[in-house]
N, C-alpha and C positions, 0 to 999 in steps of 0.2 A: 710415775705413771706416764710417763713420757709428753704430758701437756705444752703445747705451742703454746705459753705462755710467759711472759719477763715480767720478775720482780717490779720496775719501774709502770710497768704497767698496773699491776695490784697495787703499787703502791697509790698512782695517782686518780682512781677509781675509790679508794678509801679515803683518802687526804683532801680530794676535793668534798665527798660527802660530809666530811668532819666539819670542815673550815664553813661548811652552807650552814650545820645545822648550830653549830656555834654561835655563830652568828645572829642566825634568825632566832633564836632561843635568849641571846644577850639582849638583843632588840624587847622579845616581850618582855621577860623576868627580870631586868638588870643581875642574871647570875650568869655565872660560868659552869655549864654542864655537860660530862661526861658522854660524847657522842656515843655511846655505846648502839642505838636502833638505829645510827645514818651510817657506824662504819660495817653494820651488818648490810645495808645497803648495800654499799660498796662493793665489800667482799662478792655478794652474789653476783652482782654485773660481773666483776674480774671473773669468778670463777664458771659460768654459760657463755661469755661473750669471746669471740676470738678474730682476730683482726687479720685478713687473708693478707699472707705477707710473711708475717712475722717470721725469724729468721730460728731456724731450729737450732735446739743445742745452745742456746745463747741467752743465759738467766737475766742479762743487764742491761741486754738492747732496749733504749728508750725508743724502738718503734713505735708508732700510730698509741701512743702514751695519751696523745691529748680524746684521741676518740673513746677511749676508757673513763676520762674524766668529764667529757662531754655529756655521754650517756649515762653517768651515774649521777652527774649533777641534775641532768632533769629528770630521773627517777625520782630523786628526792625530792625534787620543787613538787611534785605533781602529790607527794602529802600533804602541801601546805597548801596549792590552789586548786583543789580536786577534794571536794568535804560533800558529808551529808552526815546532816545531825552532829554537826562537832567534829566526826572522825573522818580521815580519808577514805575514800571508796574505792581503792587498789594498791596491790599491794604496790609499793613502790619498785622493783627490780624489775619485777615482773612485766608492767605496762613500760616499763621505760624499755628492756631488751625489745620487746614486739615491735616497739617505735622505730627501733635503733635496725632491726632486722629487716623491718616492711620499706621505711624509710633510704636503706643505705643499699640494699640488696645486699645477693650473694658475693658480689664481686668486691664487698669493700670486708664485711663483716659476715660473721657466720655462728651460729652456736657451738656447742659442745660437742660431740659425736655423742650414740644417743650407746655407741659400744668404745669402753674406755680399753679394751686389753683381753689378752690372756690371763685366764684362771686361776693365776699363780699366786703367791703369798700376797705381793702388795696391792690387788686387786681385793681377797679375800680378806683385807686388813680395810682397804678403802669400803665394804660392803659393811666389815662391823662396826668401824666409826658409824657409818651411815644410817645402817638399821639402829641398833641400839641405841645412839642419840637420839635417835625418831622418836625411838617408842617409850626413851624415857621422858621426853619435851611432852607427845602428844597426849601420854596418859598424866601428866601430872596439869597439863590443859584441860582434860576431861575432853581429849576430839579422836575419840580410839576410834569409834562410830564413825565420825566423818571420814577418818582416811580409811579404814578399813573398806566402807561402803565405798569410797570411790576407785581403788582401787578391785576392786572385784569385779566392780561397772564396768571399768577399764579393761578388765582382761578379759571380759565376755564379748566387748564390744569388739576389740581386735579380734578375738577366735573367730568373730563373724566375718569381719573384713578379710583373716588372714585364707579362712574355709572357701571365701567367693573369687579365689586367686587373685588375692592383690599383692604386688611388689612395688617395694623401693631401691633405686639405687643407692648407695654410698660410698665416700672415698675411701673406706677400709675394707671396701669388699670387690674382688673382681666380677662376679657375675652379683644380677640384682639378687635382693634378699626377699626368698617370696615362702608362703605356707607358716609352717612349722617354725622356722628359722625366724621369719618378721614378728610372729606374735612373740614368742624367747627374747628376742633382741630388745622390742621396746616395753614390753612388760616388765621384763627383768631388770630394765636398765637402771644403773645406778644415777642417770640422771633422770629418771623419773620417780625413782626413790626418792630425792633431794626436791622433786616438785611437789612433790604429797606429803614431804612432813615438815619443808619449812618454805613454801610458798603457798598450796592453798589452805595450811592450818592458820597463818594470821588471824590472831582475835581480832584484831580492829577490822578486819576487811571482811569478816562471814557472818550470820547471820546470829543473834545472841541466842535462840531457842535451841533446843535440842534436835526436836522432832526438825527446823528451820534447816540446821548443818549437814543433816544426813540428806533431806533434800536437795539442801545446795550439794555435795558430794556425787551426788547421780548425777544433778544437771552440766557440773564440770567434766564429769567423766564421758558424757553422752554428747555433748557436744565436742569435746575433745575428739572424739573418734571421727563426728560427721566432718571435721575439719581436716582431720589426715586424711580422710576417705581421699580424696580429687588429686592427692598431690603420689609424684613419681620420684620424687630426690626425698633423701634427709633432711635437706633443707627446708621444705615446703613441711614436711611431716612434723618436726620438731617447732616449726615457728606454730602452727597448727596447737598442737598440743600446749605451749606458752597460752594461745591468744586464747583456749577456751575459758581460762581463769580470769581474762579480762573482760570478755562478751557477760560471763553470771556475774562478776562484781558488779557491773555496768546496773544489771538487771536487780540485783539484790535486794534495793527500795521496795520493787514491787515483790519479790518474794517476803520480804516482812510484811508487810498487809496482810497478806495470805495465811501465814504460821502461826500457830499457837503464840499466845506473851511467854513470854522466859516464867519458867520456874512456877506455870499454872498445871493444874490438873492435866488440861487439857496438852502439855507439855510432856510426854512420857513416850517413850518410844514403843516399851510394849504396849501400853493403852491405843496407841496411833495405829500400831501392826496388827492390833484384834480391831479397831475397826474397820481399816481397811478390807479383811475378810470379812466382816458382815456382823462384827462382836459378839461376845458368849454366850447372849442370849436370842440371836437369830436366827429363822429358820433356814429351811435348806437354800428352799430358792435364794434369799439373799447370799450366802453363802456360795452357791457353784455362781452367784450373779457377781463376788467379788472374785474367785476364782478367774471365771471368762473373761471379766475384765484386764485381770492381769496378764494372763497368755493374750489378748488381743492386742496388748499394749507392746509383750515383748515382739511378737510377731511385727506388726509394725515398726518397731524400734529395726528389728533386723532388716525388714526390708528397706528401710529406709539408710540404713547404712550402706548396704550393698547398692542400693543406686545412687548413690554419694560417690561410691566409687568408679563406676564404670565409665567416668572418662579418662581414669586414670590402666583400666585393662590394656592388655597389650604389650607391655614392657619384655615377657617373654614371648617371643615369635615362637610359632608352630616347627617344629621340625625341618632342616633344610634338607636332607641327608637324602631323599629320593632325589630331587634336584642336582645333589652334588654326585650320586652313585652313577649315576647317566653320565656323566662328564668325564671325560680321558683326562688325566693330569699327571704329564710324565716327569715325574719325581724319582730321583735315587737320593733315598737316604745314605747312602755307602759314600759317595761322594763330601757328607758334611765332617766341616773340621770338628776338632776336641770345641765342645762349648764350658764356658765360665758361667760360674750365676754368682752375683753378689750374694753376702751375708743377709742383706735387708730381706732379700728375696725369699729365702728360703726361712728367716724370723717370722714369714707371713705365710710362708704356705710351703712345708719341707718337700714336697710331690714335685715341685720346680726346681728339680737336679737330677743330675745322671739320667737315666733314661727318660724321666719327667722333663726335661731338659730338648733332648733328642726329637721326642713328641711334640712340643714346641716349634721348634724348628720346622718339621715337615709341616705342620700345620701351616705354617709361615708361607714354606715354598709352596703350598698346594694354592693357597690361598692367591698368592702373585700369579701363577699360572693359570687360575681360573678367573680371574679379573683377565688375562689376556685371550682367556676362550670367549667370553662375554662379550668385550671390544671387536674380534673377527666377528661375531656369529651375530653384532646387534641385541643380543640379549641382556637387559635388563635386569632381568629374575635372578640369574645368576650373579650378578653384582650383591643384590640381597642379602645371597646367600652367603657371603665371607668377606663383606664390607659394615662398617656401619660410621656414626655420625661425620667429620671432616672426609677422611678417605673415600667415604660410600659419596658424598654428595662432590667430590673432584671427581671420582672415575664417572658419574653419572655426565658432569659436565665433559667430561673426553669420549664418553659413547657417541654424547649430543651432536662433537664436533667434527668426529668422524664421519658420523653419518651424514650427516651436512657436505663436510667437505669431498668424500671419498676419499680420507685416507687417514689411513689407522697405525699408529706405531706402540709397538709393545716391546716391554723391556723383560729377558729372560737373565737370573739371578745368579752368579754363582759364589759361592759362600766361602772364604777365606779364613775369617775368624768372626765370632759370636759370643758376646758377652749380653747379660742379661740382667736388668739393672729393674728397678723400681718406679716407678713415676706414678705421684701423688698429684689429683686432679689441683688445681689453681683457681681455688674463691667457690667454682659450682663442684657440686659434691654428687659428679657422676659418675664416682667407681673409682678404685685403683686401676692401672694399666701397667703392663709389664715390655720395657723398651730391649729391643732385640737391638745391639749396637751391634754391626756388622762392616766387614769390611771384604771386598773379594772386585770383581769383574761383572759389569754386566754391556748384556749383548740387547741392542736397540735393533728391531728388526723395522722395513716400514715397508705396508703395503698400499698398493692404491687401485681399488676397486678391484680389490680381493687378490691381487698378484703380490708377491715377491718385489719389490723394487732394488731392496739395497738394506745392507749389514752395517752395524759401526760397534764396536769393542773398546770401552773404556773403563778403566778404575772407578771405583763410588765408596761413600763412605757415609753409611746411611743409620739413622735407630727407626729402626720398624716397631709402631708402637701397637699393640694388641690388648684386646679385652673381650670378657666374655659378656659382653654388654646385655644380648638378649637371650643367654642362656649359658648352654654346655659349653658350645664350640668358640673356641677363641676366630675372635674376627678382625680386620684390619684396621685400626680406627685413625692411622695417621702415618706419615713418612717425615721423618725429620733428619734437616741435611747434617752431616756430620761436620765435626769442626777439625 
């Protein structure tokens, strides 16, 4: 499945959990017992956690080894100094990744992708381990009801989020992932499969009633969502979704108070679902009175999701294309040489070749040429419109200095050869970018308080790095000198 992850790192994520619970377990019992529940520990840290760095292709690199065993050691400490009534009150992977995520940030540590691959056999191989283990672990738990109900929670709460145009960026996607596409993505994902049938079904960490699990099941589910709501990366979305399993175990004391006893009358889910409606022997009023209750709840519930997210709106910009249609941008595509595209390139998106290829390019050049209409003309807006994060905020800084100094130098492109390469973001997970390597001539023009002053013609050897960061239109997000 192609995971940035080394054996040595699994290894020392499992191996430390062992040696801790060994341990502490010789300590009370004077026995020797089978870590079987600390190397499941383990394994989950290894298999969510991923350590920004790590060298691809390379199963044995003992990279960033000890922060795998860091983080899996105080997951497992925190079952043995984190109790109520006996049991621990989180799961242990679970609060330890959050830790390890909020704690370390994006730049050291990272999760999962919340999208492991194409559709292909060992994806749909990785889906039936994954289901089918679930549903045979949770039905034989007797917690079909919990993850059912929180997963339904789950994909109503996104449909609201995905409906009120929320997007996320991610490093496996060029443009953000908004609509239809975000609710698929984390709904489906195979790692939130893996959070709903072996992180929040823990018997030790949910509530012992019945009627108790399917409420905790919403509450996870509902707060998971209010927590992606705010966030614009993967990163924020996914730790999000983690930390709501910590915020209700945290809270779970007090939802036991509240729940039915285990295994009382009063314990029954359809008993619990007909009173909620107003029970079989109620009249009407009570009846449309538990009805409107419920629609006022979900209604709330919606709206309250949707303003969770509106600091997060905006990732897709409106349309630039009136802005750009007004603008002269004299471009001949006839002049461009044969372009290459790497194999990666086109493993991720085959429209990135041959004429897909071509179209790239002009975009490229229109894009440089209207960054130099922007710089004469003082215009701002137009930088907007075909720049965006490092490159938009340097050209902003050389409008500034122009306009300050009276005097403007623009550089005009010409394309020699073009090759088209990949580039996977580093620790923040704001998108793939696709790097234009290029090599040809460019002509530095400078002018001073709007005249002509003087020409200079030199070689360059540059990768023009592009993304479709706020939408359709690929935009300039970087110039990197070549080697």
């Amino acid at each position: 499945l192609g995971f940035q992850l080394t054996v040595p790192q699994i290894v020392a994520a499992m191996l430390t959990c062992a040696v801790i619970e060994v341990a502490l377990t010789f300590r009370q019992t004077r026995s020797f017992v089978w870590p079987a529940s600390a190397m499941l520990t383990g394994s989950g840290v290894a298999l969510i956690m991923r350590v920004v760095g790590t060298p691809a292709h390379d199963p044995w690199n003992t990279f960033g080894w000890y922060i795998f065993a860091a983080v899996a050691g105080v997951s497992l400490l925190t079952k043995y100094v984190i109790k109520y009534r006996g049991s621990h009150v989180f799961n242990p992977s679970n609060i330890g990744l959050v830790l390890a995520f909020v704690i370390l940030g994006s730049t050291r540590v990272e999760p999962l992708d919340f999208w492991w691959g194409p559709l292909d056999f060992w994806m749909l191989l990785a889906y039936a381990v994954i289901i089918v283990g679930g549903l045979l672990i949770t039905r034989r738990l007797h917690l079909l009801a919990l993850a059912g109900t929180y997963w339904v929670t789950l994909a109503v709460g996104l449909w609201i989020l995905a409906a009120s145009g929320h997007c996320m960026t991610a490093q496996w996607a060029f443009a953000p992932v908004c609509g239809v596409d975000y609710w698929r993505v984390i709904a489906t994902s195979p790692e939130v499969l893996i959070f709903l049938f072996f992180m929040i079904t823990d018997p030790k960490t949910i509530p012992a009633s019945n009627v108790g699990r399917v409420v905790f099941g919403v509450l996870v589910a509902v707060t998971g969502v209010l927590l992606m709501a705010p966030q614009t990366d993967e990163f924020g979305t996914k730790v999000g979704l983690l930390a709501s399993l910590v915020i209700v175990c945290a809270a779970r004391p007090l939802l036991d108070r509240v729940m039915p006893e285990p295994r009382s009358t009063a314990d029954d889910l359809r008993a619990f679902a007909v009173r909620a409606a107003g029970g079989p022997g109620a009249g009407f009023p009570r009846r449309v009175g538990g009805a409107a209750a419920a629609g006022v709840a979900i209604v709330v519930l919606g709206v309250g999701i949707v303003a969770a997210g509106t600091p997060a709106r905006g990732t897709v910009v409106p349309d630039a294309s009136e802005i750009l249609d007004r603008l002269p941008s004299a471009v001949d595509p006839s002049t461009f040489p044969p372009i290459t595209v790497e194999q990666d390139v086109q493993d991720w998106n085959h429209e990135i070749a041959g004429p897909g290829a071509q179209e790239l390019l002009l975009t490229l050049a229109q894009n440089l040429e209207l960054e130099n209409q922007a710089l004469l003309a003082a215009d701002a807006e137009i930088l907007s419109a075909v720049d965006h994060g490092d490159r938009l905020a340097e050209m902003r800084g050389r409008l500034d200095e122009a306009t300050s100094s009276g005097t403007t130098m623009v550089a005009h492109y010409q394309f020699d050869e073009v090759n088209v390469t990949l580039l996977e973001p580093f620790g923040v997970q704001t998108g793939l970018s696709l790097g234009l390597e290029a090599t040809g001539t460019v002509t530095t023009e400078t002018y001073v308080d709007g005249k002509l002053q003087g020409t200079d013609t030199a070689p360059y050897q540059h990768t023009f790095v592009m993304r479709q960061a706020t939408g359709a239109r690929w935009l300039n997000v970087d110039v990197l000198p070549g080697t």
